[in-house]
Backbone as ProteinMPNN parsed JSONL, in Angstrom:
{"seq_chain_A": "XXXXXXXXXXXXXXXXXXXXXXXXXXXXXXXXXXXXXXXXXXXXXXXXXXXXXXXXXXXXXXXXXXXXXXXXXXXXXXXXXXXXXXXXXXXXXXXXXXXXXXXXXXXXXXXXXXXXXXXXXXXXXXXXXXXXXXXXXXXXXXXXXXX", "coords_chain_A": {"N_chain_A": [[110.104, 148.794, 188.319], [106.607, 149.585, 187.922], [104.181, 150.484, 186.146], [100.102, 150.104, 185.712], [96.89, 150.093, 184.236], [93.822, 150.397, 185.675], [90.557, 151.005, 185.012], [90.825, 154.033, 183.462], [92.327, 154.723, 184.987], [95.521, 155.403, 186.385], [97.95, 153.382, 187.869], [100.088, 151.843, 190.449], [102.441, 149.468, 192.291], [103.334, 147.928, 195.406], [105.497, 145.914, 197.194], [105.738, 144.461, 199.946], [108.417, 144.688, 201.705], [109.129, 147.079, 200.399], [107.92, 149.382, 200.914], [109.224, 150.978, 202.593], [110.994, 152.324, 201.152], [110.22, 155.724, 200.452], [110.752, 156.553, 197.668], [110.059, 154.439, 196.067], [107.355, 154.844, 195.735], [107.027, 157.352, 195.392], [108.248, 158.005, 192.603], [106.691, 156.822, 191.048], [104.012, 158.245, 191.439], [105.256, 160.29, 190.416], [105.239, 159.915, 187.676], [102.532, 159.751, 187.253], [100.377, 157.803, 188.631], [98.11, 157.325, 190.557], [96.724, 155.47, 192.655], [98.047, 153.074, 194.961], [98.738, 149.456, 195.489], [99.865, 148.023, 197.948], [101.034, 144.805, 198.424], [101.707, 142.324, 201.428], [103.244, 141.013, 203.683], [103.701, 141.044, 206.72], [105.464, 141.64, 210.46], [104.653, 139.371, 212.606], [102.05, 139.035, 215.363], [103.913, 138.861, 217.576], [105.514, 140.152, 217.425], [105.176, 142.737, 218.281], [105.538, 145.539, 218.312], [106.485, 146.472, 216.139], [103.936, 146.62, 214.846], [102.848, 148.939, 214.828], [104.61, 151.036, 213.403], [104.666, 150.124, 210.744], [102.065, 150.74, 210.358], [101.985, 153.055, 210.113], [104.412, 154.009, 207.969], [102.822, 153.349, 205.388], [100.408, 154.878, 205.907], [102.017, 157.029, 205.773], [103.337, 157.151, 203.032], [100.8, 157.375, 201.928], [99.919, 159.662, 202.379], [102.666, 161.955, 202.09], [102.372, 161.624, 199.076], [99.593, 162.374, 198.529], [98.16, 160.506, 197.351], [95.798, 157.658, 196.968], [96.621, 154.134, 198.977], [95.788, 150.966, 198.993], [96.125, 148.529, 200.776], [96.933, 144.861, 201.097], [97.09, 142.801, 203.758], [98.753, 139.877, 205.21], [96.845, 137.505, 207.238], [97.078, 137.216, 210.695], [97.648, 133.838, 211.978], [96.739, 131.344, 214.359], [97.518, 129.056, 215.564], [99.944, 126.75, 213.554], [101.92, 129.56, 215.015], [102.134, 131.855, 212.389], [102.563, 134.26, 209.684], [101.148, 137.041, 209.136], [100.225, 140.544, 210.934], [97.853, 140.693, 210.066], [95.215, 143.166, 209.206], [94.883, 144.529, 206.884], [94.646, 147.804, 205.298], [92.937, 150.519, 203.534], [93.774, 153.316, 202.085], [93.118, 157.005, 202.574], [93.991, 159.699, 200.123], [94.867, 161.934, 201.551], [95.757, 160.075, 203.776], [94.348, 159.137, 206.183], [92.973, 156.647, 207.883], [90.68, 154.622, 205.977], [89.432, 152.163, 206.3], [89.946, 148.961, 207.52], [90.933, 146.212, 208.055], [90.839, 143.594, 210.731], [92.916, 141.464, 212.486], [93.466, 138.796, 213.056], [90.886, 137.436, 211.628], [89.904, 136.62, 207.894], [89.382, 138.935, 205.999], [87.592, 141.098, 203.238], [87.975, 143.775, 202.172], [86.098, 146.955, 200.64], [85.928, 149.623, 199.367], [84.517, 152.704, 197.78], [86.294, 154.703, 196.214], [87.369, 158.047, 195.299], [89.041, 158.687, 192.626], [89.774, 161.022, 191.411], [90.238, 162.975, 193.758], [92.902, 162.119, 194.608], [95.616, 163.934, 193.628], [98.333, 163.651, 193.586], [99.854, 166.078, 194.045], [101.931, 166.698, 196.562], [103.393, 164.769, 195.95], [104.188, 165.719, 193.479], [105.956, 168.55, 194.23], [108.192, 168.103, 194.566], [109.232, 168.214, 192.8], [109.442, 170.951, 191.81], [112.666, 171.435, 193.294], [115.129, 172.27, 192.231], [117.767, 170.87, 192.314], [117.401, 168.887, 192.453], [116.534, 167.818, 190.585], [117.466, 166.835, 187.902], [117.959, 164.213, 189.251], [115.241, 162.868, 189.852], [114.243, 162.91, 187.435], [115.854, 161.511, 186.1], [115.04, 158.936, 187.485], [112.367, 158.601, 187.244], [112.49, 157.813, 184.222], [112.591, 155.323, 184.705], [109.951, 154.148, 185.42], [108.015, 152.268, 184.17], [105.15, 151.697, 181.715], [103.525, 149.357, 180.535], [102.91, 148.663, 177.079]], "CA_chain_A": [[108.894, 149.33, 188.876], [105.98, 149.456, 186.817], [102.387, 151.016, 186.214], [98.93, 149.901, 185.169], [96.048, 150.777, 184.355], [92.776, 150.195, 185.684], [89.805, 151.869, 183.849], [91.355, 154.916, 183.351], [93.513, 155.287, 185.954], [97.432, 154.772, 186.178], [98.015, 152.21, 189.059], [101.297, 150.823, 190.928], [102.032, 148.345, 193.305], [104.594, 147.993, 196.042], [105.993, 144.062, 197.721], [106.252, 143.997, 201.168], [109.644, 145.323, 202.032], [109.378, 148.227, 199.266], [107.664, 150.172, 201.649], [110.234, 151.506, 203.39], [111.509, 153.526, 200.712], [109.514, 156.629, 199.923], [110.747, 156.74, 196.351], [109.544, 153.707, 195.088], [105.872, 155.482, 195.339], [107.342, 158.803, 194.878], [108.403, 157.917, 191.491], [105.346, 156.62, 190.175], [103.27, 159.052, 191.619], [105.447, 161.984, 189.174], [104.681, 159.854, 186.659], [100.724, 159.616, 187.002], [100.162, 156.883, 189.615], [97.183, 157.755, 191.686], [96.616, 154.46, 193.397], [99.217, 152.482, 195.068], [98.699, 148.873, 195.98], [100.823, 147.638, 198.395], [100.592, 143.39, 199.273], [102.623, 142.404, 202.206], [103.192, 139.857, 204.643], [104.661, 141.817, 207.921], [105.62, 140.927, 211.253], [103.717, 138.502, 213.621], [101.893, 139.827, 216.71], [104.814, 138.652, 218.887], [106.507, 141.877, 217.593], [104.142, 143.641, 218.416], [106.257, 147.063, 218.264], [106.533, 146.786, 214.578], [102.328, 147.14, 213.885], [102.301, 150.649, 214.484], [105.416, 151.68, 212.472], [104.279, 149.412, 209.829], [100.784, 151.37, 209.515], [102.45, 154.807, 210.128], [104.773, 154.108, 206.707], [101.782, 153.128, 204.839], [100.082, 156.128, 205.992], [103.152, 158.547, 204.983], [102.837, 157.093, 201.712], [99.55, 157.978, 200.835], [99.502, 161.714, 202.724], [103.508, 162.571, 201.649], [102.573, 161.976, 198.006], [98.66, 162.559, 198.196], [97.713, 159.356, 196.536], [95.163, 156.414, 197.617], [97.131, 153.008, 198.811], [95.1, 149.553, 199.294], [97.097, 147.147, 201.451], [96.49, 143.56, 201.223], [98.347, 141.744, 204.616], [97.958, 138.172, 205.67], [95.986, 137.888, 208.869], [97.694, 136.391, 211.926], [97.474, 132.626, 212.944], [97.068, 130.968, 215.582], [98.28, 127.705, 215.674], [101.306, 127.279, 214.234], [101.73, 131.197, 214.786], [102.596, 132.173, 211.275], [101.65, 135.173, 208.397], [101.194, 138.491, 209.603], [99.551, 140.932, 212.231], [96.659, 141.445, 209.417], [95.323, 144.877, 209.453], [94.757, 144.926, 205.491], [93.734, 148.778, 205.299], [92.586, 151.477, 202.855], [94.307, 154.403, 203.011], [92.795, 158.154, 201.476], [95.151, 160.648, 200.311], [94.911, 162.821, 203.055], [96.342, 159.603, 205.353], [93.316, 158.797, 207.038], [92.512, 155.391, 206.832], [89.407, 155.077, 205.559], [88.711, 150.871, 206.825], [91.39, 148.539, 208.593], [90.329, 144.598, 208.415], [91.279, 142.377, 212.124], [94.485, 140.85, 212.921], [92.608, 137.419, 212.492], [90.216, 137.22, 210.472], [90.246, 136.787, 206.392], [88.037, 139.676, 205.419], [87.809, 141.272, 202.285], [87.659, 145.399, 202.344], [85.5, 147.126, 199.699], [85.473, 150.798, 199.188], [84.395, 153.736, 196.253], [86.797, 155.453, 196.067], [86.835, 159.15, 193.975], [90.776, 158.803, 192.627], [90.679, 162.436, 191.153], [91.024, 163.779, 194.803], [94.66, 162.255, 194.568], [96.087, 164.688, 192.672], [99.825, 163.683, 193.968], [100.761, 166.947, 194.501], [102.356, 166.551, 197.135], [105.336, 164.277, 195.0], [104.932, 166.74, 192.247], [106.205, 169.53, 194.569], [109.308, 167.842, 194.666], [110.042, 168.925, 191.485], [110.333, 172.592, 192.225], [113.575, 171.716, 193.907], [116.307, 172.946, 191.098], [118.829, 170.334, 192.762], [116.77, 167.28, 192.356], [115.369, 167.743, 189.11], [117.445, 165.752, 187.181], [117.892, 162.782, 189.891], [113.926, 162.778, 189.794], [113.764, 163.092, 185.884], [116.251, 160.062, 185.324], [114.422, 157.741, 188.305], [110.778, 158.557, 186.523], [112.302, 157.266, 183.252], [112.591, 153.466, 184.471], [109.031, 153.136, 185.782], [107.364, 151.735, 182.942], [103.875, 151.527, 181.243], [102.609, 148.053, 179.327], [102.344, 149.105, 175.864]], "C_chain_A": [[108.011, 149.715, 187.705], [104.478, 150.203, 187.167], [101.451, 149.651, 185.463], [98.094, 150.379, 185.498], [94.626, 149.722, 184.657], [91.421, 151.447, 185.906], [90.698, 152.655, 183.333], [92.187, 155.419, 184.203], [94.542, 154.663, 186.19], [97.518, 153.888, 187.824], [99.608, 152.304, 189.313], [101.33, 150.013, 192.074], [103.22, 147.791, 194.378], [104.385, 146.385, 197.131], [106.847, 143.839, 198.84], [107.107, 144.956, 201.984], [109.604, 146.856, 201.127], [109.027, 149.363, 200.12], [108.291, 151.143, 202.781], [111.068, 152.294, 202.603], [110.817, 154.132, 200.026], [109.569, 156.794, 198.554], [109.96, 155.438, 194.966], [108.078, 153.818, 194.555], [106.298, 156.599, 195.144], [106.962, 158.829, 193.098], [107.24, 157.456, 190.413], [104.34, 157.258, 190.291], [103.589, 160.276, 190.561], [105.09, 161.542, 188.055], [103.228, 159.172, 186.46], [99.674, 158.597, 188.262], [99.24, 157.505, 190.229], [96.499, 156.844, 193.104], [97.274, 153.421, 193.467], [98.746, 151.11, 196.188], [99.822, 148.049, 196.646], [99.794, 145.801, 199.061], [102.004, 143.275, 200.105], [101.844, 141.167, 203.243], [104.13, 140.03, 206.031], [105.127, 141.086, 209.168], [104.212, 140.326, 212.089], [103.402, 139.479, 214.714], [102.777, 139.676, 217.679], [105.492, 139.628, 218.839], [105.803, 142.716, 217.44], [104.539, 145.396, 218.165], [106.563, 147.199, 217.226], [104.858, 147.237, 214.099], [102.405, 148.265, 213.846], [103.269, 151.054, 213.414], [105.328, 150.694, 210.722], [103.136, 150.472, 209.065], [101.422, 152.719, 209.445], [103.078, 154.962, 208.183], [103.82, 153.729, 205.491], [100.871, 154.56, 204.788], [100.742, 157.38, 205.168], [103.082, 158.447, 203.992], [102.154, 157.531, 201.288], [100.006, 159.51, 200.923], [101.209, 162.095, 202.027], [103.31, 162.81, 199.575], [100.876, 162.487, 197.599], [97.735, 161.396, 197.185], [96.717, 158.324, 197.674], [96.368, 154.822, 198.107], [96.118, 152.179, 199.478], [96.138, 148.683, 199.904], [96.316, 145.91, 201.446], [97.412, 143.191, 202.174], [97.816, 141.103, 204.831], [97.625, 138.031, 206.752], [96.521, 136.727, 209.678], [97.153, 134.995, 212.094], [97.404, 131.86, 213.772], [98.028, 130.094, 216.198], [98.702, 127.491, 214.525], [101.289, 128.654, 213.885], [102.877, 131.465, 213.736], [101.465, 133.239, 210.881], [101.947, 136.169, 209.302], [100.508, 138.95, 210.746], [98.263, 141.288, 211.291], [96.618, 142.96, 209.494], [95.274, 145.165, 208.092], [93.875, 146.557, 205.871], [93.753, 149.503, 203.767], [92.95, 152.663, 202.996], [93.853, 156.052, 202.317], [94.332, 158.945, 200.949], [95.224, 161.746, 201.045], [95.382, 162.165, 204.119], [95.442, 159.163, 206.308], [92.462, 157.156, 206.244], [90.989, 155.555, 207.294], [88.702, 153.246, 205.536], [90.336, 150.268, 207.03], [90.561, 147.482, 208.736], [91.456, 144.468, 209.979], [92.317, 142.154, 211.872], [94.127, 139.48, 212.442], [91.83, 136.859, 211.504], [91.157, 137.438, 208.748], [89.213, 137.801, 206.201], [88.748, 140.564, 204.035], [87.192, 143.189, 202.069], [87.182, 145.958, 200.849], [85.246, 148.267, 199.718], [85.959, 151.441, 197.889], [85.377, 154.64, 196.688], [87.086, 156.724, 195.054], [88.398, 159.074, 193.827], [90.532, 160.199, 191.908], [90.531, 162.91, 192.295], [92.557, 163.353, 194.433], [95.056, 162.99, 193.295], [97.718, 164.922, 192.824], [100.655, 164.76, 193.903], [101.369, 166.876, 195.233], [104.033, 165.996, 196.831], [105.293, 165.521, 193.895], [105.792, 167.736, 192.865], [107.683, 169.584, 194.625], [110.363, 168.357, 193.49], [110.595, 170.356, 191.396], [112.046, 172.322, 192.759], [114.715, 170.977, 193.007], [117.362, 171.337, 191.129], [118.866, 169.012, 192.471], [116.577, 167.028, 191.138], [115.98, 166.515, 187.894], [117.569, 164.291, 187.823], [116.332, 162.06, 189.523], [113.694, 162.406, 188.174], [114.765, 161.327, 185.297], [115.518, 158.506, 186.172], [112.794, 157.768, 187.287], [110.991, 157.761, 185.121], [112.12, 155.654, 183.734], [111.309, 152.9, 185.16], [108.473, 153.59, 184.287], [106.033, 151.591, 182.916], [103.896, 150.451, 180.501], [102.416, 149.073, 178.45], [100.939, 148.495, 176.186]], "O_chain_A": [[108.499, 150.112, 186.647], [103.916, 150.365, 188.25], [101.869, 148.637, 184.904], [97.971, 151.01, 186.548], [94.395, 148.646, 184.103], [91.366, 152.407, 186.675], [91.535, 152.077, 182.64], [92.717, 156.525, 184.097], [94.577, 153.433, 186.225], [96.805, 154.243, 188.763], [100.333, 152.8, 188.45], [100.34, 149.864, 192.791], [104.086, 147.115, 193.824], [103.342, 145.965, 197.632], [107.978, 143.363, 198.94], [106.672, 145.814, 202.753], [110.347, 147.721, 201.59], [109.783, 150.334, 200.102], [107.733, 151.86, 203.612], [111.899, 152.988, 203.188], [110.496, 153.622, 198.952], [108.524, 157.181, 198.031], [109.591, 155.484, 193.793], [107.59, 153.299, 193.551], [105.552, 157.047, 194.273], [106.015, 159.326, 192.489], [107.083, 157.771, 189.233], [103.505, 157.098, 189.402], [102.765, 161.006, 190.011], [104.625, 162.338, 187.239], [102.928, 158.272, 185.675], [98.5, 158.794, 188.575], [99.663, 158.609, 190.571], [95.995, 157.281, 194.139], [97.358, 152.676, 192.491], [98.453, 151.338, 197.362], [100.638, 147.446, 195.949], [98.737, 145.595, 199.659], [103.069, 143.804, 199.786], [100.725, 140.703, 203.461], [105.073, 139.295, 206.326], [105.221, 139.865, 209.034], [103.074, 140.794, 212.116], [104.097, 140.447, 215.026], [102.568, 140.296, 218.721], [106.075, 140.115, 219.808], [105.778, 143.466, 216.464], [103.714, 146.259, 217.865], [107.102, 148.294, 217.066], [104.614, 148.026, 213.186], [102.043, 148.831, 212.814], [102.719, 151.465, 212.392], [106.097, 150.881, 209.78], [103.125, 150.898, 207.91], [101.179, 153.402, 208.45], [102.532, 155.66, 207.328], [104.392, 153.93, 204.42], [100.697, 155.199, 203.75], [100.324, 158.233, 204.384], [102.747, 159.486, 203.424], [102.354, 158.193, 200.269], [100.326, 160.296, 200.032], [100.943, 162.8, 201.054], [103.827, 163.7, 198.898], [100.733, 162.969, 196.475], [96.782, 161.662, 196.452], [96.885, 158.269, 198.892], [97.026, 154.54, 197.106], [95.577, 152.622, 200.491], [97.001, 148.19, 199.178], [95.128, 145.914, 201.767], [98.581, 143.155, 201.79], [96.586, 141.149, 204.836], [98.368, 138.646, 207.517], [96.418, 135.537, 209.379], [95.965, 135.015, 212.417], [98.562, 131.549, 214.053], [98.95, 130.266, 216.996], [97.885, 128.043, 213.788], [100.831, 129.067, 212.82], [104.088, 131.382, 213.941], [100.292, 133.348, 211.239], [102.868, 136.143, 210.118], [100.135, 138.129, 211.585], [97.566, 142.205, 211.726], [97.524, 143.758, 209.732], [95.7, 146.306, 207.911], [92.818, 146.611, 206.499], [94.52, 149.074, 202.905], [92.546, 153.259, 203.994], [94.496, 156.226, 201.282], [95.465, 158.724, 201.376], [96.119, 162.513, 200.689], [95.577, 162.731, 205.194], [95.928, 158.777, 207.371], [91.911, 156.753, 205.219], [90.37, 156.113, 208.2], [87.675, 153.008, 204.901], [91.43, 150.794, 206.823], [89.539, 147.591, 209.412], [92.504, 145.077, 210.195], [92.803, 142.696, 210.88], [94.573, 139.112, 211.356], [92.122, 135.964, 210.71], [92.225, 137.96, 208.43], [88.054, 137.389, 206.264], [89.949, 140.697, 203.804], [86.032, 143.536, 201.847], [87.779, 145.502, 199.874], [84.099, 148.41, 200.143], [86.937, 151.213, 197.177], [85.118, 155.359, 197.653], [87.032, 156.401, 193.868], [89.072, 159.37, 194.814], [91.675, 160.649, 191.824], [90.813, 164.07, 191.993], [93.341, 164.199, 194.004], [94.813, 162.623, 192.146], [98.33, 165.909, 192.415], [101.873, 164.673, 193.751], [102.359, 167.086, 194.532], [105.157, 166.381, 197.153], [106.296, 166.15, 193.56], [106.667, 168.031, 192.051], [108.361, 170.609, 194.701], [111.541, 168.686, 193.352], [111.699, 170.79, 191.064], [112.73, 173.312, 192.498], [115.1, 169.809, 192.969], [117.644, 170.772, 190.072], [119.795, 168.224, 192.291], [116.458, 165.877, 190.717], [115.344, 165.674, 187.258], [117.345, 163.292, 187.14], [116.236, 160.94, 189.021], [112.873, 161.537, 187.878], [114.452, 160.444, 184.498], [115.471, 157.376, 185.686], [112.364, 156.752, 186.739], [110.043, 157.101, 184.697], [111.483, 154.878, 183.023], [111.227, 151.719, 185.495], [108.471, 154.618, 183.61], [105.51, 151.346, 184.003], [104.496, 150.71, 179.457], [101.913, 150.157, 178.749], [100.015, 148.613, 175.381]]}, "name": "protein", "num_of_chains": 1, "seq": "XXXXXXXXXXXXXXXXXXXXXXXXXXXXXXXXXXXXXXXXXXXXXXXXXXXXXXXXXXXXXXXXXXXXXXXXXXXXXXXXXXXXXXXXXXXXXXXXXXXXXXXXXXXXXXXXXXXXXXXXXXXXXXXXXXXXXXXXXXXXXXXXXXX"}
């Protein structure tokens, strides 16, 4: 797991399936992460009972650690029904998405975002807790920065 930077701000980036475990944005959030792009290619509209718990863990992401995430998903097909349920959104750190492309369509989402609101408190807080501290302190060493 890895960072970058764009301008000045620490980045990471989560692949699909990753999303399902809170630590893999946890961990980059203690160490500086403020905006977390997640690309993904989810279920089809025929399972339809996966879209919501799809956007919900996307959601928890941003608001449990206080960080921005950008989703890129692939927008549903028709004929042959392949790719995803779409739904590429934007998410604040407060959890409130803040735009949500179609199921269909290819569209391309474009917002300013101010990244010092995320101030990932929310993962830092984790640290207070005595018990964790070194589990937390040896997972933060293996996400990495590009020299």
């Amino acid at each position: 797991m890895g960072l970058f930077r764009i301008d000045e701000h620490l980045c990471s980036a989560l692949i699909c399936h990753d999303s399902r475990y809170p630590e893999l944005v946890r961990l980059p959030v203690i160490k500086g992460a403020r905006l977390i792009f997640y690309l993904s290619c989810e279920s089809d509209i025929s399972q339809e009972e996966k879209i919501e718990p799809y956007r919900a863990q996307v959601v928890a992401r941003a608001v449990e650690n206080n960080v921005f995430i950008v989703q890129a998903n692939t927008p549903q097909k028709l004929e042959p029904r392949e790719g995803s349920h779409g739904q590429s959104r934007i998410v604040s750190n407060k959890g409130a998405l803040i735009q949500e492309a179609s199921i269909f369509s290819e569209e391309v989402l474009i917002q300013d975002v101010d990244i010092s609101l995320a101030k990932g408190s929310t993962a830092l807080q984790g640290l207070r807790a005595a018990f964790l501290n070194d589990w937390w302190k040896q997972g933060v060493e293996l996400v990495t920065l590009p020299d």
